[in-house]
Backbone as CSV, one residue per row, in Angstrom:
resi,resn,N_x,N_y,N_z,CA_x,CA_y,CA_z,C_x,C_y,C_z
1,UNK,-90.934,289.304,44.131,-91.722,288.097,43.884,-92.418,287.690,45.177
2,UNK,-93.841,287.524,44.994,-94.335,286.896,46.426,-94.167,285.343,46.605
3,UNK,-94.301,285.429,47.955,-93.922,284.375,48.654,-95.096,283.428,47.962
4,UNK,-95.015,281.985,47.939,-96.219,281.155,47.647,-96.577,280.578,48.950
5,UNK,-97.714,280.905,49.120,-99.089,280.436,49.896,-99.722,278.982,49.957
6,UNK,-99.918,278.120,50.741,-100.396,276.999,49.923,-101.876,277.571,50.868
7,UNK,-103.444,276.908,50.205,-104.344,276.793,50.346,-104.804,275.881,51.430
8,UNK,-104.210,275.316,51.547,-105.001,273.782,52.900,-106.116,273.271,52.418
9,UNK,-106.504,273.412,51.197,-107.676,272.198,51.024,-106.964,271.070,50.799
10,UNK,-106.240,270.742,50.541,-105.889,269.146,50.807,-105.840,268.633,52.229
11,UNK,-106.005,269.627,52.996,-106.070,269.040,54.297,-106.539,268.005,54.786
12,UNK,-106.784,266.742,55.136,-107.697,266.099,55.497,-108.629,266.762,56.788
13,UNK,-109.902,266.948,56.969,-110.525,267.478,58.284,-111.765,266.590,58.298
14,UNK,-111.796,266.875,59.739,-113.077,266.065,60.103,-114.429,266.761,60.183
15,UNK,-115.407,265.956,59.927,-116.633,267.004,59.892,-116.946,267.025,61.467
16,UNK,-117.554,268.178,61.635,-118.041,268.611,63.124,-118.966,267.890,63.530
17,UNK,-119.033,267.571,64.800,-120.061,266.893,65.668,-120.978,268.131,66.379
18,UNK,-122.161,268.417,65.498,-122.638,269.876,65.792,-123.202,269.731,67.413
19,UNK,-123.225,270.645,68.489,-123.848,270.623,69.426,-125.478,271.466,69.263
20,UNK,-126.307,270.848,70.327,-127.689,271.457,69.553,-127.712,272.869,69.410
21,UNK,-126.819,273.887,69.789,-126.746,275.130,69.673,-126.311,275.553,68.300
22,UNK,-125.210,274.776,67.862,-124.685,275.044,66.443,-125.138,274.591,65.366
23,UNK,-126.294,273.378,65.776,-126.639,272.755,64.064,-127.028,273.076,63.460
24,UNK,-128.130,274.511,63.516,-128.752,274.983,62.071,-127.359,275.582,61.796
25,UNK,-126.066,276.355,62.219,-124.764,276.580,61.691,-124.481,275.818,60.692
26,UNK,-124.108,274.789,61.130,-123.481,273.374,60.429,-124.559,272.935,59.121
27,UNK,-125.772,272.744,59.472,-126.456,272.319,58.749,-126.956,273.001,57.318
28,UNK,-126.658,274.687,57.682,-126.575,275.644,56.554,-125.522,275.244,55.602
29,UNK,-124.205,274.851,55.851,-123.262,274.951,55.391,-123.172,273.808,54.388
30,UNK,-124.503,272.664,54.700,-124.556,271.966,53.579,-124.932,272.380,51.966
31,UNK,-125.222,273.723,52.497,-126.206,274.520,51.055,-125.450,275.631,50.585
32,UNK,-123.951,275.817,51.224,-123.233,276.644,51.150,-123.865,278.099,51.570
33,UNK,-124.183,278.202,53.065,-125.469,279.502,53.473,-124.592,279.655,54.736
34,UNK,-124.365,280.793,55.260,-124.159,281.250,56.535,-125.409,281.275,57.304
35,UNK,-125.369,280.904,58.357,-126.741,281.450,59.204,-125.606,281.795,60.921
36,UNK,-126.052,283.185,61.192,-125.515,283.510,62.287,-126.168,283.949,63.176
37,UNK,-126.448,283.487,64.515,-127.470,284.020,65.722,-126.995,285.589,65.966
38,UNK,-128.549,285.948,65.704,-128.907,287.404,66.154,-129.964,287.149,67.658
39,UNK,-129.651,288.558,68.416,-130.449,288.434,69.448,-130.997,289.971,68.982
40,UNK,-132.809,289.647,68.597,-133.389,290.908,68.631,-133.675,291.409,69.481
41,UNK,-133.537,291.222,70.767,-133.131,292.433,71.835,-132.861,293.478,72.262
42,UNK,-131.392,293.325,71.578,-130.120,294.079,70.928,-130.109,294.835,69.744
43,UNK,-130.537,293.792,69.105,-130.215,293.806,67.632,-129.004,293.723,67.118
44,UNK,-128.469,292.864,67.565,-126.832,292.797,67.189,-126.969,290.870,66.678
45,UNK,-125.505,290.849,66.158,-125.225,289.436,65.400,-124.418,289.341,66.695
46,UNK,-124.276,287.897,66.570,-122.974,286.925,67.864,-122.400,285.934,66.514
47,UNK,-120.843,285.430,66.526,-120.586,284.393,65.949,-119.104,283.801,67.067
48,UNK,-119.355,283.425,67.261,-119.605,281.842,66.891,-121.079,281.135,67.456
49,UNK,-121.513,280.541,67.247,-122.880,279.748,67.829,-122.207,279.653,69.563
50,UNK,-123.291,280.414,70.027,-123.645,279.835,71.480,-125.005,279.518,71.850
51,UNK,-125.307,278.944,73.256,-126.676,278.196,73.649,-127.024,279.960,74.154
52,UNK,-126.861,280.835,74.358,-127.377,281.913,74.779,-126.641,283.299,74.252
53,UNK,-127.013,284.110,74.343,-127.072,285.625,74.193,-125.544,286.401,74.813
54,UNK,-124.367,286.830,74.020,-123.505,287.315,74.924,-123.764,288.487,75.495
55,UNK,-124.932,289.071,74.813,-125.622,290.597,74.668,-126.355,290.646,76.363
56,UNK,-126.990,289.220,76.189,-128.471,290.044,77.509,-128.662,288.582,77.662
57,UNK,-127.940,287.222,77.522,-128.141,286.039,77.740,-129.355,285.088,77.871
58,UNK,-130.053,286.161,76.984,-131.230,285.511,76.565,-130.967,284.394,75.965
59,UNK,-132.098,283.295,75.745,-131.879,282.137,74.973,-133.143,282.032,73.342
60,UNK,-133.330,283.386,73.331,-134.236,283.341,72.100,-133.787,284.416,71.039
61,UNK,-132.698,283.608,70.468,-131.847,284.118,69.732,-132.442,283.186,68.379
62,UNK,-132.637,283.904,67.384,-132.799,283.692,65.956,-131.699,283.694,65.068
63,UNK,-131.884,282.892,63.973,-130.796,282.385,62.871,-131.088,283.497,61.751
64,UNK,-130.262,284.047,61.503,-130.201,284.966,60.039,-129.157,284.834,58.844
65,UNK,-129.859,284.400,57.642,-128.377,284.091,56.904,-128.409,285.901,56.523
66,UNK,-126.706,285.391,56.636,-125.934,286.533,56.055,-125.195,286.394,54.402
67,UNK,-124.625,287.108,54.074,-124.085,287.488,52.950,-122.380,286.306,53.303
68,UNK,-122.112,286.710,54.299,-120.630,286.084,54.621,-118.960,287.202,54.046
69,UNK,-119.530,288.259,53.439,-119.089,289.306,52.946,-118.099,289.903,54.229
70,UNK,-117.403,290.054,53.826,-116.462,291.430,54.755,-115.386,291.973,54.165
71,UNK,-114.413,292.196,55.178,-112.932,292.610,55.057,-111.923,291.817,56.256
72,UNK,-110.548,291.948,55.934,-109.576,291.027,56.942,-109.440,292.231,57.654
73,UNK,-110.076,292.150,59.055,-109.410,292.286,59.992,-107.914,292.501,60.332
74,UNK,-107.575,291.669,60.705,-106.028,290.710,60.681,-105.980,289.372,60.050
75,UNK,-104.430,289.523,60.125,-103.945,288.442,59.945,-102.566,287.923,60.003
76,UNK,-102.364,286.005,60.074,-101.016,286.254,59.828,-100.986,284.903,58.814
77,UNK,-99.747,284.810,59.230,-99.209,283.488,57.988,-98.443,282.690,58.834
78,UNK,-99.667,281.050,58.844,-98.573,280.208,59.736,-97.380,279.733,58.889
79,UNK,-96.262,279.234,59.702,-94.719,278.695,58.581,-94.599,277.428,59.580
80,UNK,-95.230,277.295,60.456,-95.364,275.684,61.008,-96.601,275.330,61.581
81,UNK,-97.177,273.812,60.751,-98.341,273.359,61.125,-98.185,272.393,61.670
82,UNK,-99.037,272.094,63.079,-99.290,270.825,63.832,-100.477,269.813,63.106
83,UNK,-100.364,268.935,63.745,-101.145,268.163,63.009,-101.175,267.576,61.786
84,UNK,-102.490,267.600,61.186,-102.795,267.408,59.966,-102.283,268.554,58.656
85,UNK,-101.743,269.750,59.359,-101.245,270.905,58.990,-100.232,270.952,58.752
86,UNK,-99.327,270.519,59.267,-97.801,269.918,59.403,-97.411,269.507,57.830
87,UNK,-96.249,270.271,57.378,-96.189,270.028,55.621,-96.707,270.810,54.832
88,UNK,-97.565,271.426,55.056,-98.920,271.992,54.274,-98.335,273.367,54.605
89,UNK,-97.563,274.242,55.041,-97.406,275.304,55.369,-96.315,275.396,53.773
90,UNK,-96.457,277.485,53.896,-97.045,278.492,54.717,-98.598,278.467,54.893
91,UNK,-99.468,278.585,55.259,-101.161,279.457,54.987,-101.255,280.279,55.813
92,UNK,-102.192,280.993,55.192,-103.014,282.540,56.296,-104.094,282.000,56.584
93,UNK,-104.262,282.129,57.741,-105.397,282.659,58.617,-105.936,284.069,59.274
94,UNK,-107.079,284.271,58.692,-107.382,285.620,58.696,-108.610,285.840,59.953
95,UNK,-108.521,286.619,60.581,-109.493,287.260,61.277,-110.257,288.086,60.430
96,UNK,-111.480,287.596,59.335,-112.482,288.709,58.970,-114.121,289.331,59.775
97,UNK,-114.091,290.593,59.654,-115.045,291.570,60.374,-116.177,290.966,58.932
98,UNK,-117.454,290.388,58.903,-118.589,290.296,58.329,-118.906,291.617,58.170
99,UNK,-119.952,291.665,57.120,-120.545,292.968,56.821,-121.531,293.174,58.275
100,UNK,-121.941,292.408,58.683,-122.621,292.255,59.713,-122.075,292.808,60.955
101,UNK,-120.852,292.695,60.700,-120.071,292.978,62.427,-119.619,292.191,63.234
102,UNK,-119.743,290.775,62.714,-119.292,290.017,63.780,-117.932,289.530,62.930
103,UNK,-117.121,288.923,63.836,-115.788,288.198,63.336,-115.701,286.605,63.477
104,UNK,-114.628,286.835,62.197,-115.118,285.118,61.683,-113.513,285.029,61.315
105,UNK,-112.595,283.733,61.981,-111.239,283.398,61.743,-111.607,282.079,60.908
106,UNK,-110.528,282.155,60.126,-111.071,280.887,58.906,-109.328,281.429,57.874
107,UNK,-109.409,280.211,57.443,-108.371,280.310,56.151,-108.538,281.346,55.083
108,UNK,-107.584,282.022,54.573,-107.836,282.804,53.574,-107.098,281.798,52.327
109,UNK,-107.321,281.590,51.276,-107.701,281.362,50.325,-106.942,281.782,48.855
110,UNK,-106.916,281.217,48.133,-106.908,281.633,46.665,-106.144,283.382,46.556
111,UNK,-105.063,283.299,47.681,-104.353,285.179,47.069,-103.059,285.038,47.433
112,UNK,-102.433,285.635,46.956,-100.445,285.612,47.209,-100.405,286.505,48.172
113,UNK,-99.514,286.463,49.158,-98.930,286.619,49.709,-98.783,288.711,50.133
114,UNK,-98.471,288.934,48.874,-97.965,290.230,48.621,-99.484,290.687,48.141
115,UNK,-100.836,290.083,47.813,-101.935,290.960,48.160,-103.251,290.954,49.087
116,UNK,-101.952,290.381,49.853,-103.009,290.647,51.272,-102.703,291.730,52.328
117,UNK,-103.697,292.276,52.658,-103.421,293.269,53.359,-104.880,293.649,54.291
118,UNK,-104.700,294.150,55.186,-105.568,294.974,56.247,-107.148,295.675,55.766
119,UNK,-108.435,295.239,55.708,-109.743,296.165,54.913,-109.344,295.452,53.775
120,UNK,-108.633,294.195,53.002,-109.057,293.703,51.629,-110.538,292.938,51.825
121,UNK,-111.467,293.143,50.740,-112.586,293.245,50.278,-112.562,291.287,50.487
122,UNK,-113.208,290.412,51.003,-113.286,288.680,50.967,-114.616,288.214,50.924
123,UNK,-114.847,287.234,50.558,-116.052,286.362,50.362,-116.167,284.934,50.401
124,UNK,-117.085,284.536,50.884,-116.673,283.107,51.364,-116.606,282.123,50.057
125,UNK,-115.539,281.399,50.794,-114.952,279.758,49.869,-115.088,278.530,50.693
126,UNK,-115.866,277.708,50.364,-116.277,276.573,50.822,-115.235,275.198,50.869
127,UNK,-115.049,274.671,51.663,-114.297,273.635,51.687,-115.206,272.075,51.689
128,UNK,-115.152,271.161,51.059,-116.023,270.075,51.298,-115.658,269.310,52.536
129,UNK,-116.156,269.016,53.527,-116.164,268.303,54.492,-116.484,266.404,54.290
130,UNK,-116.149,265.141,54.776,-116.603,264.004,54.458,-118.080,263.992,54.861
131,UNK,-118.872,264.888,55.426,-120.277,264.629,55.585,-121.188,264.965,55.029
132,UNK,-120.699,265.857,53.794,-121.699,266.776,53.188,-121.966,268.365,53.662
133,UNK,-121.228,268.636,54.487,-121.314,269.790,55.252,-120.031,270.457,54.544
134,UNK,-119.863,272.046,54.612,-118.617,272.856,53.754,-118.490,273.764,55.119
135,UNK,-117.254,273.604,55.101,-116.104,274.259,55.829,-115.772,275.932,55.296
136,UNK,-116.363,276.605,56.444,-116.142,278.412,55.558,-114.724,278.929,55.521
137,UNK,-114.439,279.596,54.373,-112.755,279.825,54.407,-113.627,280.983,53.765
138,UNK,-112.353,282.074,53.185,-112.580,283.742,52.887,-111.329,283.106,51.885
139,UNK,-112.228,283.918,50.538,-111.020,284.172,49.425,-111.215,285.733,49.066
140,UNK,-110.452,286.653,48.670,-110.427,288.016,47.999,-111.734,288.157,46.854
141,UNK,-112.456,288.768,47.286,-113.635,289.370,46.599,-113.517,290.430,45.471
142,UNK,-112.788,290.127,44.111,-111.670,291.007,43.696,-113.347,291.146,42.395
């Protein structure tokens, strides 16, 4: 029998105070859209939002929505939460690889315990934020 998982959307969270580097980020997420800085330079994706380039530190880096598609990386399963988290345990937090290539840590979502595993197939699940903005989590893309 698998273990039960709780989800953390009851979490209470606060919405982000975007910095000017991250707000078309944030501001996508009102429409439920990834947008992740690419530096065509390179031609490579960066995530998390920075004010410059980890590639060639350029600062004319463009927004591209993505799919939000991947696989877990890693992962584990917290069994004690601080905070607002505290109670709310077990949950996973997953390290997923985007189809894109870049990595994105976020809650995994909506799967037991016993079918999660290493390369499972995820897709993003939105969390509502109090501002109108959604919080990206990964559920199993089954």
């Amino acid at each position: 029998m698998s273990e039960m998982v709780r989800d953390t959307l009851d979490v209470a969270r606060e919405a982000p105070q975007p910095r000017s580097f991250s707000r078309p980020y944030w501001e996508a997420t009102r429409e439920k859209k990834i947008l992740i800085q690419y530096d065509p330079k390179v031609g490579r994706y960066q995530f998390f939002p920075r004010p410059a380039s980890i590639y060639t530190g350029s600062r004319a880096m463009e927004w591209r929505e993505v799919s939000g598609k991947g696989e877990v990386f890693s992962y584990t399963l917290a069994r004690r939460g601080r905070g607002p988290f505290q109670g709310k345990e077990p949950y996973l937090v997953a390290t997923v690889t985007l189809d894109v290539g870049v990595n994105v840590i976020a809650n995994l979502v909506h799967v037991a315990m016993d079918e999660v595993r290493i390369g499972m197939k995820v897709k993003p699940f939105w969390a509502p934020l109090p501002n109108g903005m959604n919080l990206l989590m990964f559920e199993p893309d089954r």
